[in-house]
Backbone as a ProteinNet text record, in pm:
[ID]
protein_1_A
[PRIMARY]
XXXXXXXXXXXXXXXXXXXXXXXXXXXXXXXXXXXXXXXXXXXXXXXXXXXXXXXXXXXXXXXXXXXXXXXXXXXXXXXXXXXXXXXXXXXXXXXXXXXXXXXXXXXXXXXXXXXXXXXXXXXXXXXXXXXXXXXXXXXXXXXXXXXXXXXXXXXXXXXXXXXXXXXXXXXXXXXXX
[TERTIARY]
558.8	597.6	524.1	480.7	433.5	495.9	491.3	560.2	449.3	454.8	386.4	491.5	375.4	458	440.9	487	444.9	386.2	261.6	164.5	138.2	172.2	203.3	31.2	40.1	-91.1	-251.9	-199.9	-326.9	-360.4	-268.3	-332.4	-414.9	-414.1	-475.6	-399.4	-528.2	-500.4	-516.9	-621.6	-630.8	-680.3	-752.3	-878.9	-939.8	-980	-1101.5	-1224.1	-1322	-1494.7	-1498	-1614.8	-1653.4	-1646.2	-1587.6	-1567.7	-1647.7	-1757.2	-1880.4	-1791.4	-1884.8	-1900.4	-1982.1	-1959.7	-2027.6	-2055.8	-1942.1	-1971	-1934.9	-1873.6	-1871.6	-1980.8	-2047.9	-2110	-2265.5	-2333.8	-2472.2	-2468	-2526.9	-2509	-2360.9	-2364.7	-2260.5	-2180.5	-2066.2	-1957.2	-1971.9	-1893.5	-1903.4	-1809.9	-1839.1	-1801.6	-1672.9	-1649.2	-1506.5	-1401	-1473.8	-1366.5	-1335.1	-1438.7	-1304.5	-1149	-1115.9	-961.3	-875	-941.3	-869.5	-911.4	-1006.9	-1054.9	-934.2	-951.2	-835.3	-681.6	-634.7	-505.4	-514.5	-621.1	-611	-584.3	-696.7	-695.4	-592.9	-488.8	-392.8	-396	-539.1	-571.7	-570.3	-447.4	-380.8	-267.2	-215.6	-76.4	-109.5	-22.4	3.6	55.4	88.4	121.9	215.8	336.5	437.3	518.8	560	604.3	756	838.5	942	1029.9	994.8	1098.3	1100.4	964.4	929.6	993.3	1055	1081.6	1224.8	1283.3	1384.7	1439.8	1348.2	1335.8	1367.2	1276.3	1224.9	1261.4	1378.2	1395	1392.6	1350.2	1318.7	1209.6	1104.9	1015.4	901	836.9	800.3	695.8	631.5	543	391.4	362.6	223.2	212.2	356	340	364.6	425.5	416.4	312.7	250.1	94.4	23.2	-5	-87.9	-39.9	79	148.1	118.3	123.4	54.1	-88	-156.3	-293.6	-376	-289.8	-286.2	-267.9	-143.4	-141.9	-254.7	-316.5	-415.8	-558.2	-545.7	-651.4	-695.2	-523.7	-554.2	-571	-515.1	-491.7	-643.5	-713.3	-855.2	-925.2	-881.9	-958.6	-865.5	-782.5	-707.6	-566.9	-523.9	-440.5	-289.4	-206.1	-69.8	-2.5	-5.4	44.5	-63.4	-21.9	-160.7	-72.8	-218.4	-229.3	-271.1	-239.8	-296.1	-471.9	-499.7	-668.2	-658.3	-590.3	-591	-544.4	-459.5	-403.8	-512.9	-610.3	-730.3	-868.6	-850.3	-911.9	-858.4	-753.8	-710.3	-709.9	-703.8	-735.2	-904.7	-1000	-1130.8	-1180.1	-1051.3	-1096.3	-1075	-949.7	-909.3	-1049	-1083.6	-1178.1	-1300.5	-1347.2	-1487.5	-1467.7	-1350.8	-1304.4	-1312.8	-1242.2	-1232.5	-1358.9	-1416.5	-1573.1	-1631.4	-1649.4	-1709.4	-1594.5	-1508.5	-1403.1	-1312.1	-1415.1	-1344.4	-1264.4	-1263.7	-1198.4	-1085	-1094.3	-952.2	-865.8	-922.7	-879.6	-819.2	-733.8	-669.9	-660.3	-763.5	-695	-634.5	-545.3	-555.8	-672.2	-596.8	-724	-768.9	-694.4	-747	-882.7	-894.7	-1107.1	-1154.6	-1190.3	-1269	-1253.6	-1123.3	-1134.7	-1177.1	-1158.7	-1226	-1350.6	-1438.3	-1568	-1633.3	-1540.3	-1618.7	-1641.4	-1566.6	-1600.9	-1700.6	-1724	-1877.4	-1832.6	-1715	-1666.4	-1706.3	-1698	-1739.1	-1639.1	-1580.8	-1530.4	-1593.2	-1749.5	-1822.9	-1850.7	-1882.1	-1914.6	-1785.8	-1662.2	-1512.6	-1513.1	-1499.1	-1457.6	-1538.3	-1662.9	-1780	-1754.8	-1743.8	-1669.5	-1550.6	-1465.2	-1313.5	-1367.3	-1405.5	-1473.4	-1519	-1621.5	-1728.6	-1603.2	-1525.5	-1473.7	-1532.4	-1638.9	-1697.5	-1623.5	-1548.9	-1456.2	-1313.3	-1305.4	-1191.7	-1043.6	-919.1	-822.1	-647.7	-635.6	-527.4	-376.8	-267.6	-191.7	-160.8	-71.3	-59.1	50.8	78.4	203.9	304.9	316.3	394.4	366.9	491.1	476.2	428.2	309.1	315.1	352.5	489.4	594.4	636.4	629.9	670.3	595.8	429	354.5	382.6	392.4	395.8	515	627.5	805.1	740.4	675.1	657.7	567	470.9	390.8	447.5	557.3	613.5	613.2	568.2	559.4	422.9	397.7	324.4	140.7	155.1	-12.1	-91.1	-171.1	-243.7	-327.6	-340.9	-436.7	-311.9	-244.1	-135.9	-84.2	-104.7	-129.8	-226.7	-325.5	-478.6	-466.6	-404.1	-416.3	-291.9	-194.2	-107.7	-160	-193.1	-305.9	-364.6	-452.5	-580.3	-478.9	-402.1	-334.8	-289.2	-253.2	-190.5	-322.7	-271.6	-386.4	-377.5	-379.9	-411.3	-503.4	-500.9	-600.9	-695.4	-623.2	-707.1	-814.5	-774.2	-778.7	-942.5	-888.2	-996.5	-1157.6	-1072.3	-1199.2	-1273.9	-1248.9	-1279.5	-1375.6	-1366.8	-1395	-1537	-1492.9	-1632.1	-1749.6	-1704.8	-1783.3	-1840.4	-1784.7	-1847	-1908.4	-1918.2	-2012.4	-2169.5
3398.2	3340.3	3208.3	3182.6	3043.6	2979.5	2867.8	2718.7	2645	2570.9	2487.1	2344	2259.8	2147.7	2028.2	1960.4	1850.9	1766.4	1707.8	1651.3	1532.6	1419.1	1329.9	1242.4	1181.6	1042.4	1181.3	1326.2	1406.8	1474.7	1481.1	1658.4	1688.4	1800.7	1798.6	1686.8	1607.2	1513.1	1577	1665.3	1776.7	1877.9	1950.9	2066.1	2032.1	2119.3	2110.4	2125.7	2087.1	2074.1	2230.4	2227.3	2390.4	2505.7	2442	2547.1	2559.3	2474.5	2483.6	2403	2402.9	2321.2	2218.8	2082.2	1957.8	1908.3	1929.1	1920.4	1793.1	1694.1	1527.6	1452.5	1505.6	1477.3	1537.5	1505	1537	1615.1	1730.3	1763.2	1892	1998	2113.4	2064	2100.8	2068	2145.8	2118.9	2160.3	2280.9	2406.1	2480.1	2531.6	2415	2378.4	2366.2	2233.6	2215.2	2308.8	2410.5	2473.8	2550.9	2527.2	2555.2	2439.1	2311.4	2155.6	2200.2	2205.7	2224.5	2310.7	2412.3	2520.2	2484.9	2430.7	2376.2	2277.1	2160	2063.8	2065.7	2189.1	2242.2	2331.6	2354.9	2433.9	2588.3	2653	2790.1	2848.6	2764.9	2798.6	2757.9	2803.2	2670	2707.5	2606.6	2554.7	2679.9	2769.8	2854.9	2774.2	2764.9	2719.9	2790	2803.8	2892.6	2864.7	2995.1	2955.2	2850.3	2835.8	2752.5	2641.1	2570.6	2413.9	2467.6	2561.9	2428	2481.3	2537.2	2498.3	2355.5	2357.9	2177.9	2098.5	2100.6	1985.9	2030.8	2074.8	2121.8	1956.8	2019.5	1926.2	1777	1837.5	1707.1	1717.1	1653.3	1622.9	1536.5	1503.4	1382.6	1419.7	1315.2	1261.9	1273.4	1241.8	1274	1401.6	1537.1	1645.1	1711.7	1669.6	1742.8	1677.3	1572.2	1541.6	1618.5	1623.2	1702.1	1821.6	1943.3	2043.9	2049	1947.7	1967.5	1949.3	1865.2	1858.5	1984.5	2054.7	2181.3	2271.9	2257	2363.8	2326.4	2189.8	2149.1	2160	2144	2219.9	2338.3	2455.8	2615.3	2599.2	2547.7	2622.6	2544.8	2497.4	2399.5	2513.6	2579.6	2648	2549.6	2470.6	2451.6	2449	2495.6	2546.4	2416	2298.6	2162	2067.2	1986	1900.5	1776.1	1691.9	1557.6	1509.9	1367.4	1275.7	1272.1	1353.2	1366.8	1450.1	1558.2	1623.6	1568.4	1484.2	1367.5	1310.2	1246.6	1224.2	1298.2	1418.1	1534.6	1525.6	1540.4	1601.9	1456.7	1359.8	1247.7	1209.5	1306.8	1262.2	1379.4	1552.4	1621.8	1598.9	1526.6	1508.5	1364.6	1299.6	1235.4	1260.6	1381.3	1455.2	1526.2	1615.2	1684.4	1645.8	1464	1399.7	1350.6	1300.2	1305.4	1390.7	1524.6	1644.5	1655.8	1619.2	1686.6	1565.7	1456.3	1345.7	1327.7	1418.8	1419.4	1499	1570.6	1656.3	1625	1584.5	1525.2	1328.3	1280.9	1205.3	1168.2	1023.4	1019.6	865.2	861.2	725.4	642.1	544.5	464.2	497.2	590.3	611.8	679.5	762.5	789.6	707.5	610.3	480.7	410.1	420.7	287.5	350.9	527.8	567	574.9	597.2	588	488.4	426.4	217.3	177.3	302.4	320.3	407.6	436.1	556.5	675.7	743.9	860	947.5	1059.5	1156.5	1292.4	1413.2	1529.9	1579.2	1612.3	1703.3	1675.4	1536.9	1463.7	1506.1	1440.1	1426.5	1617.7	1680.6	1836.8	1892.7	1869.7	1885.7	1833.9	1719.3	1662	1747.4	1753.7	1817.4	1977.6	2010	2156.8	2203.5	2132.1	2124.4	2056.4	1976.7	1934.8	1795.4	1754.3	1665.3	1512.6	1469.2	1386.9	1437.6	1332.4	1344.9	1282.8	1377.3	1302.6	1292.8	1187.9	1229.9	1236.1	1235.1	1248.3	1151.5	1220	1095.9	1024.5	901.8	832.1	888.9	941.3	964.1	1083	1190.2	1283.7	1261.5	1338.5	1264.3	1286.8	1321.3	1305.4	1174.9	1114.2	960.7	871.3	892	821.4	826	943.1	966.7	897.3	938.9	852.4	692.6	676.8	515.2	468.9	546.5	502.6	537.9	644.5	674.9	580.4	600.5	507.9	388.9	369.8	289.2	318.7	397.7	467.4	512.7	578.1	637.2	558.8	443.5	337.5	286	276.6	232.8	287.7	462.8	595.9	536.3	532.5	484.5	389.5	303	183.4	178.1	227.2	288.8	391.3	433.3	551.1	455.7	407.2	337.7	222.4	153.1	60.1	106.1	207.9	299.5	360.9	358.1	420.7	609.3	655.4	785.5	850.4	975.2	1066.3	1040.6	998.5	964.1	854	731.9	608.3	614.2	746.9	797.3	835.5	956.7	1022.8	927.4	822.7	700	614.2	629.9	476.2	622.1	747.2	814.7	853	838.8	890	756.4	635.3	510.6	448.5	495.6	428.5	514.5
-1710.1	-1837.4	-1855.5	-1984.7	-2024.7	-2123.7	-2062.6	-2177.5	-2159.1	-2291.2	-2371.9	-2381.1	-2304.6	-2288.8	-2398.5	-2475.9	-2582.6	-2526.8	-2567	-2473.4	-2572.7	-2635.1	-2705.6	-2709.3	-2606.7	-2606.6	-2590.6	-2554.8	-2492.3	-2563	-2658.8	-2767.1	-2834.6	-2924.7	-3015	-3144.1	-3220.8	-3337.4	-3472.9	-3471.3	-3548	-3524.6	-3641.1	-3605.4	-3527.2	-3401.8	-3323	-3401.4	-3341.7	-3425.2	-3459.9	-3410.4	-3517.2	-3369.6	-3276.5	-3189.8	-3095	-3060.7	-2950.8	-2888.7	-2743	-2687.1	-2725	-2661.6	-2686.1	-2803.5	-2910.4	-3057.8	-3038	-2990.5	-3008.8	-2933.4	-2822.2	-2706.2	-2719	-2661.8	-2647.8	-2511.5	-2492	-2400.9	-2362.2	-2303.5	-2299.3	-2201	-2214.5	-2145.3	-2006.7	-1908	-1769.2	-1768.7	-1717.3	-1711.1	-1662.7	-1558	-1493	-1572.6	-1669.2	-1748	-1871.6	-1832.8	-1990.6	-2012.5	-1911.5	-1888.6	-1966.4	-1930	-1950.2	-2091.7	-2149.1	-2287.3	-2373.3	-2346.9	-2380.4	-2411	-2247.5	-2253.4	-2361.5	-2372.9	-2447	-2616.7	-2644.8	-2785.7	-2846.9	-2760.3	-2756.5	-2789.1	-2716.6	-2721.5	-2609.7	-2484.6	-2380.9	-2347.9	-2295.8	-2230.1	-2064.2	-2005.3	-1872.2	-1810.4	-1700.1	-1697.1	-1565.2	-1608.7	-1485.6	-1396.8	-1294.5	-1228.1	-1272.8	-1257.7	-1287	-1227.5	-1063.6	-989.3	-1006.1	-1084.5	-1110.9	-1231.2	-1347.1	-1473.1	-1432.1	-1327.7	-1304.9	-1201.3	-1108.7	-1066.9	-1191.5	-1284.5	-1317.5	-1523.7	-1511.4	-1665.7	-1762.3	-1875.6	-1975.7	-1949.7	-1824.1	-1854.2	-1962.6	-2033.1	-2139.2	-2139.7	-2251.9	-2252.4	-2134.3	-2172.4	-2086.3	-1933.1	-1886.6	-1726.4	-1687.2	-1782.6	-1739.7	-1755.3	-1847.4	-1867.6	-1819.1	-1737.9	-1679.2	-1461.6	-1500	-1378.3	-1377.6	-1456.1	-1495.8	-1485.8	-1550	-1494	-1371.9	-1294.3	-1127.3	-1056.4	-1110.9	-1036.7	-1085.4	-1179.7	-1232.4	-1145.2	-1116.3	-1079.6	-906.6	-825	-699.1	-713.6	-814.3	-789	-784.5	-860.8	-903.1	-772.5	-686.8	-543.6	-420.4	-483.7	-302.6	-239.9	-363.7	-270.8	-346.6	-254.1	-339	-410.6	-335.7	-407.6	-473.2	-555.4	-607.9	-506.1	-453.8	-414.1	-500.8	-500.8	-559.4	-654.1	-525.9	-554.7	-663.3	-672.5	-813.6	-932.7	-926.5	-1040.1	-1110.8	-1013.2	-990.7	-1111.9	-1077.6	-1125.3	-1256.4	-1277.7	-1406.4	-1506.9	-1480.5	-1557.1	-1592.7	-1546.9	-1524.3	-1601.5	-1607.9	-1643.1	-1832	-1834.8	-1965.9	-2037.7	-1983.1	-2037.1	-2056.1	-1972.5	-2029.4	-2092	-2152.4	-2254.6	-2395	-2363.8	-2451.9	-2559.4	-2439.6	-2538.7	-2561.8	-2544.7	-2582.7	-2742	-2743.2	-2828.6	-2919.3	-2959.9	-2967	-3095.6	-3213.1	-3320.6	-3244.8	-3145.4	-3118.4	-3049.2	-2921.3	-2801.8	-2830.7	-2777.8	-2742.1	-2582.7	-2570.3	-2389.1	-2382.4	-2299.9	-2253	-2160.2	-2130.9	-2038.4	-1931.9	-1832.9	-1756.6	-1702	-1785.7	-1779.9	-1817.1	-1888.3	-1889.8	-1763.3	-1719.8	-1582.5	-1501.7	-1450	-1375	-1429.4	-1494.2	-1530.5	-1512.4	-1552.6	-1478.5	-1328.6	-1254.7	-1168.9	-1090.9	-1168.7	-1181.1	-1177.7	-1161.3	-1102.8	-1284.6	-1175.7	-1316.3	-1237.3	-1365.4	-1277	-1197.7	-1221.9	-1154.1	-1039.3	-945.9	-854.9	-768.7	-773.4	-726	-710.3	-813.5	-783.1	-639.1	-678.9	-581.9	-394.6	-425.7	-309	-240.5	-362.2	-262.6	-259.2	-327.2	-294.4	-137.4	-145.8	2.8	102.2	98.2	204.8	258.1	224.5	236.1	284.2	208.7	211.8	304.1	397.6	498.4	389.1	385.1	336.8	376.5	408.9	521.8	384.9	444.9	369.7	267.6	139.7	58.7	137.2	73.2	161.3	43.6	-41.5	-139	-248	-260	-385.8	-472.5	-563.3	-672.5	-781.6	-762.2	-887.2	-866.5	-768.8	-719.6	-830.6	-819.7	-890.5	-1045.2	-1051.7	-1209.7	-1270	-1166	-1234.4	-1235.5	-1170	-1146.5	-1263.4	-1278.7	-1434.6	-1592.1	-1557.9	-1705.5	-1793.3	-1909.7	-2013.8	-1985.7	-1906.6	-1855.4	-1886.2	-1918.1	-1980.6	-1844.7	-1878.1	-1757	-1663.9	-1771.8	-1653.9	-1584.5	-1588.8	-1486.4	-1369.7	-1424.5	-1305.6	-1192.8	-1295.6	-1192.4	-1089.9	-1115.8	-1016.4	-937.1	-953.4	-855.1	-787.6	-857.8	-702.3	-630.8	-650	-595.9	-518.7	-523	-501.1	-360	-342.6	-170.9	-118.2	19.9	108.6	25.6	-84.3	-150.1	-91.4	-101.7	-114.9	-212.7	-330.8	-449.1	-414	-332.9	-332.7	-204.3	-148.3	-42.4	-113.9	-202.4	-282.1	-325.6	-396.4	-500.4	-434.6	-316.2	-157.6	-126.7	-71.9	-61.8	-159.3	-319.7	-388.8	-450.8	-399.4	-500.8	-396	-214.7	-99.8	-114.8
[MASK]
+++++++++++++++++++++++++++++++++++++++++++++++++++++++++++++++++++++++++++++++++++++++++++++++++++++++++++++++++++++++++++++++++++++++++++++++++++++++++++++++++++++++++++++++++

């Protein structure tokens, strides 16, 4: 079964462009991301398992879809839970979306601050793909992180990641040495 979660600061604002890829952007979108694309334009939804929206009935807003896109973002890496590092992912995936799709898409700050940090999706995916990067545990769920940034905008996600010894905080330290 699928639910469609209200995605407030992320959604669609209106019509998508004329339906290509890279209609805001120079350049075609990454192939990875057209799932994030999809979910974003609302010509998918999140596909949740039933036992999480019984956990977690009536979450909403910005931190469930960005929670949703974590889990989409380990399934498609192999791994049954998202870490941090996928939080990671899915905030990097929503900002290259964003500029490919910028009359449609809505992001907060957090892809700019990661971008200022040079990070891009394709680099980070690549990394956790190959294994490349060593990452030990998070010190914390990250439903932890997310309750802790609610309301707080996504750049606030960001630097609470980065702020703890993270997985995230790891990826960030190998892909910017």
């Amino acid at each position: 079964m699928e639910t469609t979660m209200p995605e407030p600061d992320w959604h669609v604002l209106g019509e998508p462009g004329d339906g290509q890829l890279g209609t805001g952007h120079q350049g075609a979108l990454d192939p990875l991301l057209l799932p994030t694309r999809e979910a974003l334009l609302a010509r998918r939804t999140h596909r949740i398992p039933r036992w999480k929206r019984l956990l977690q009935p009536g979450s909403s807003g910005p931190a469930a879809w960005i929670r949703m896109e974590a889990d989409a973002q380990a399934e498609r890496l192999g791994r049954r839970t998202p870490g941090t590092e996928h939080v990671l992912l899915a905030l990097l995936a929503v900002h290259e979306v964003a500029r490919h799709e910028p009359q449609s898409v809505e992001e907060g700050g957090a892809g700019e601050l990661l971008a200022g940090l040079g990070l891009d999706y394709a680099r980070a995916h690549a990394a956790l793909e190959s294994g490349e990067v060593t990452l030990p545990a998070d010190p914390r769920a990250v439903e932890a992180y997310l309750v802790d940034a609610a309301g707080q905008g996504s750049d606030q996600l960001v630097r609470a990641l980065l702020e703890e010894d993270t997985r995230a905080r790891r990826l960030v330290e190998a892909l910017r040495g």
